[in-house]
C-alpha positions in Angstrom: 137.7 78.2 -12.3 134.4 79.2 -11.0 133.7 83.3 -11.3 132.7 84.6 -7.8 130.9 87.7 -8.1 127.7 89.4 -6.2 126.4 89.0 -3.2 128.0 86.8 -0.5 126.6 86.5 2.7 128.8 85.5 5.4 127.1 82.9 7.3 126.7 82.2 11.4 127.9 78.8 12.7 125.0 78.1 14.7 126.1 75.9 17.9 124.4 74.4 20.7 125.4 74.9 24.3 126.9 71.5 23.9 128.8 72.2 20.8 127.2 70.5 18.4 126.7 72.3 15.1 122.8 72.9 13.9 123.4 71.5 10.6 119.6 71.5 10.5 119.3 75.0 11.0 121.9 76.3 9.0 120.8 74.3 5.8 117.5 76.0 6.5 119.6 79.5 6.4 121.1 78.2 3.4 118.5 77.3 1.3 116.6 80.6 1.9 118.9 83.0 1.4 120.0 80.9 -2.0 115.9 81.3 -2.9 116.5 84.9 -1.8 118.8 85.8 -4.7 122.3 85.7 -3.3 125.2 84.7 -5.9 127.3 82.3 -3.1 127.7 81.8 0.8 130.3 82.2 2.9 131.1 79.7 6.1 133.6 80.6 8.9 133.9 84.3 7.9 134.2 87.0 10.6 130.2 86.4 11.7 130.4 82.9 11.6 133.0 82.9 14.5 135.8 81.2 13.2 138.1 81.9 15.8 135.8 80.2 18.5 135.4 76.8 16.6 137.6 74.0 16.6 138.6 72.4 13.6 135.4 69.6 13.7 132.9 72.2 14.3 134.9 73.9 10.9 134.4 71.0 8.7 130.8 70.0 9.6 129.7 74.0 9.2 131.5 73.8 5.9 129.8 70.2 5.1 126.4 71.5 6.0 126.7 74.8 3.7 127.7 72.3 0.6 125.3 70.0 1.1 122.2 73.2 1.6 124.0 74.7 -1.5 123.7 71.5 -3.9 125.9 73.3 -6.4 123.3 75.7 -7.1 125.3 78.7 -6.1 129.1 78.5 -5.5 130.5 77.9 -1.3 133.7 79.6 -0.6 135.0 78.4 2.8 137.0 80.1 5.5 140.4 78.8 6.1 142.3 80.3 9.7 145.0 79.5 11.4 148.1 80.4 13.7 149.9 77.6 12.0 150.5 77.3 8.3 150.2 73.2 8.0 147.1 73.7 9.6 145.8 76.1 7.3 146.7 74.2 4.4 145.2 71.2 5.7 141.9 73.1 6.3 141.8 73.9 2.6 142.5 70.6 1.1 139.9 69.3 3.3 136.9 72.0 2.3 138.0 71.6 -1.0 137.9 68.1 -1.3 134.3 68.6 0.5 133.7 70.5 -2.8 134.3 74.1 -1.9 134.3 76.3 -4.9 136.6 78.6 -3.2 138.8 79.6 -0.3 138.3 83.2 1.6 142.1 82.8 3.1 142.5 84.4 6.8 145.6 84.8 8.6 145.2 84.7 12.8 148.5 85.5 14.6 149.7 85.6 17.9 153.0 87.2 17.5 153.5 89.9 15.1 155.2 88.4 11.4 157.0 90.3 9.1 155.7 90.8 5.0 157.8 87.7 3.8 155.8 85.3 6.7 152.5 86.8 6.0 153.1 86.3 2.1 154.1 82.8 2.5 151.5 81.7 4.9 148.5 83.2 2.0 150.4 81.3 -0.9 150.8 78.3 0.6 147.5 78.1 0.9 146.8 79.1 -2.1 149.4 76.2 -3.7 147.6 73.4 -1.8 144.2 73.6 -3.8 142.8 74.1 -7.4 140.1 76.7 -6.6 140.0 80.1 -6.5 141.5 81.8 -3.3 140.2 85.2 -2.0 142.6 87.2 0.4 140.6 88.4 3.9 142.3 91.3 5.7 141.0 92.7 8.4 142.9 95.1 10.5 141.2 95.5 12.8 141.6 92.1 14.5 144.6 91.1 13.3 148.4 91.7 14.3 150.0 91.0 10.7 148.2 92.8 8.4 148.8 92.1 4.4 150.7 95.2 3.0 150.2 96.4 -0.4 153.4 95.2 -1.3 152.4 91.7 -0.7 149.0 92.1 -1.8 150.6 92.7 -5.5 153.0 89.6 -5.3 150.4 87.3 -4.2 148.0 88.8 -6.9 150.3 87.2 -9.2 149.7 83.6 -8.0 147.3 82.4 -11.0 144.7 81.0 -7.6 145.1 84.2 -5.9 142.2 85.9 -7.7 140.2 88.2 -5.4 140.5 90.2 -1.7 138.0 90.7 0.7 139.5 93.7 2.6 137.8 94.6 5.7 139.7 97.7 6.2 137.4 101.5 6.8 139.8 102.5 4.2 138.4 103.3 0.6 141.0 104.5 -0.5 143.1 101.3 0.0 140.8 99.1 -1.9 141.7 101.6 -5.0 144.8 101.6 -4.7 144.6 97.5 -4.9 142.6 98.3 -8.2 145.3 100.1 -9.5 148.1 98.6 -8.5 146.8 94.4 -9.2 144.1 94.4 -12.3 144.2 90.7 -12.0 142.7 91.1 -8.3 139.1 91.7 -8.0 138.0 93.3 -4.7 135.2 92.3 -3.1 133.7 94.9 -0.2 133.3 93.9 3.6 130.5 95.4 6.0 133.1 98.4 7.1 132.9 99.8 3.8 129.7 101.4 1.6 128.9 98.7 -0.9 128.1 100.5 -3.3 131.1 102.8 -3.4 133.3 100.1 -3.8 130.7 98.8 -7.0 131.3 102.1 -8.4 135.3 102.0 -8.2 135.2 98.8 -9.4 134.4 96.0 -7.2 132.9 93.2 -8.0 130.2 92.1 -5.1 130.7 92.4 -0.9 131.4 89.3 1.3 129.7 90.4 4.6 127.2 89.0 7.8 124.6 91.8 7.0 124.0 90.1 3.8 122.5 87.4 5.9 119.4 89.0 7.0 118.7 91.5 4.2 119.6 89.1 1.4 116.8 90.8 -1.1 117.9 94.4 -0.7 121.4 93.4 -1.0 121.0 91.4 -4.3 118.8 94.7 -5.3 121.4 96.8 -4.4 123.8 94.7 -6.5 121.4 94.7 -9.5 121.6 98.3 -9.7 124.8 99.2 -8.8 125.8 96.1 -12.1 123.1 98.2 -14.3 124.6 101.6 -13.6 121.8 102.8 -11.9 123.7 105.0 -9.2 120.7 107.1 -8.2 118.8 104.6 -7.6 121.3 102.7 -6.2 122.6 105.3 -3.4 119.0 105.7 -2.4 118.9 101.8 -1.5 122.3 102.4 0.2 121.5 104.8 2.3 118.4 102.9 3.9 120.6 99.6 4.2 123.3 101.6 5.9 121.2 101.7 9.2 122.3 98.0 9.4 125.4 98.6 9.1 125.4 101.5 11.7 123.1 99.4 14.3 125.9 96.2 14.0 129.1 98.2 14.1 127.7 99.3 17.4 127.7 95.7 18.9 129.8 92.7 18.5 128.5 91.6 14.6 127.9 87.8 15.4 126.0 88.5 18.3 124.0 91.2 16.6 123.5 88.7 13.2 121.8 85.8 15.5 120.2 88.2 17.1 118.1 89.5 14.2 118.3 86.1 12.5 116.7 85.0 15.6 113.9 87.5 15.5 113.6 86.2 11.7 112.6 82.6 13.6 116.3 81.0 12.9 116.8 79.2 15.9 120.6 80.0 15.7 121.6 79.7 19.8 123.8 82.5 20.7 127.2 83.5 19.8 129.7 81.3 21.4 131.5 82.2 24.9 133.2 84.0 26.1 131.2 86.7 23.7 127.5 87.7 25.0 124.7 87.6 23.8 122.8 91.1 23.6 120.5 92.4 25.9 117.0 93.4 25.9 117.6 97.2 24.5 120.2 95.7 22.3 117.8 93.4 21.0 114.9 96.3 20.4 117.5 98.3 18.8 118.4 95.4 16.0 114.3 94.7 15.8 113.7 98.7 15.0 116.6 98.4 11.9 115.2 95.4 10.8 111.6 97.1 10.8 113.0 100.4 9.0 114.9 97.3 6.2 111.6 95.4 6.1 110.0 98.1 4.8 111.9 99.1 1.8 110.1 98.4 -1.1 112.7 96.3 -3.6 
């Protein structure tokens, strides 16, 4: 099975106002940040709006990123659902689209208890024969993946890595300690390069998107050991992170990709785009990023 590792951008699902898909445009995405450095992408994550696409839109974003890819760097695609079948049917499909992996995500209408939740991740996770990463984050979701179920479903010889989008650190340790078969990737609520140092293994996340060369520096350095160094990069690139926790992320992700000259439309409705001071206060991160010598 394919070794993910480093850094994966979550990419946007750029969309027309008449729901077409920019396969154009997100190619173009593609290909540069793949130039830039970055170890994999990531369609239909968190930034790329899954929850506001319907299941065509899904599979042509996912398309697209396979085709911009060419199998130079490895695409693991976003599977969500309210209904298991569907879920499962989602992954066979990317799969057999030639997804490397799976970034598993569980929506849910009514709350489930720990044996639903376990059963909807590894049936997934039985469907395909690539590598499955488990997405939790609780801050959107009602059924939330305990540790309990984290450790049985770290068993399942696909089940091979978590993305875990909680603020808390000290959960992704005690996922370290308690699976060593699970390796932990970080999301954009956590520091990076913290979870390098506790032993993670890359971050999944939309900032990665438009500061692709700092985070495959920051990467680099954490891999080589090179802490000092390392937190010195992290603290600049944390004034991303800062500016888009203060606005919704996908809006704030075309936003600057926009200002980058991606013509990526805006995030899709009922979300908003952001305004004017919104918009100067993404440009003025992006100016203090640009000028980080890596």
């Amino acid at each position: 099975m394919t070794d993910l590792h480093g850094v994966f951008p979550y990419l946007v699902s750029p969309v027309d106002e008449a729901g077409r898909v920019k396969s154009d445009v997100l190619g173009r995405l593609a290909g540069d940040l793949i130039a830039a450095g970055v170890h994999g992408l990531t369609p239909l994550g968190s930034t790329g709006e899954f929850a506001y696409l319907n299941n065509e839109q899904r599979t042509t974003i996912v398309r697209a990123t396979i085709e911009a890819s060419a199998g130079r760097v490895p695409v693991v695609a976003g599977v969500a659902s309210t209904v298991t079948a569907d879920a499962v049917a989602q992954a066979r499909q990317y799969a057999k689209l030639g997804a490397d992996g799976i970034l598993a995500i569980l929506e849910s209408y009514f709350p489930l208890a720990d044996a639903q939740v376990e059963a909807y991740f590894r049936a997934i996770a039985d469907a395909v024969e690539v590598p499955v990463v488990l997405y939790t984050n609780p801050q959107f979701q009602r059924s939330d993946l305990s540790l309990d179920v984290i450790a049985r479903l770290a068993e399942h010889p696909r089940i091979r890595y978590i993305k875990d989008a909680s603020t808390n650190t000290g959960r992704l340790l005690s996922i370290i300690n308690r699976c060593p078969r699970l390796k932990v990737f970080s999301a954009s609520a956590h520091i990076p390069a913290a979870v390098m140092l506790i032993g993670g293994v890359g971050w999944m996340a939309g900032p990665a998107c438009v500061v692709p060369r700092q985070s495959v520096r920051l990467y680099q350095l954490c891999r080589a050991g090179n802490w000092p160094q390392a937190m010195e990069l992290q603290r600049a690139l944390w004034r991303i992170n800062e500016i888009f926790a203060r606005f919704n992320l996908a809006a704030c992700i075309k936003a600057a990709l926009q200002l980058q000259g991606y013509d990526v439309g805006d995030p899709i409705a009922p979300q908003r785009a952001l305004g004017a001071d919104e918009r100067r206060a993404v440009a003025a991160a992006l100016d203090g990023v640009d000028a980080i010598p890596v």
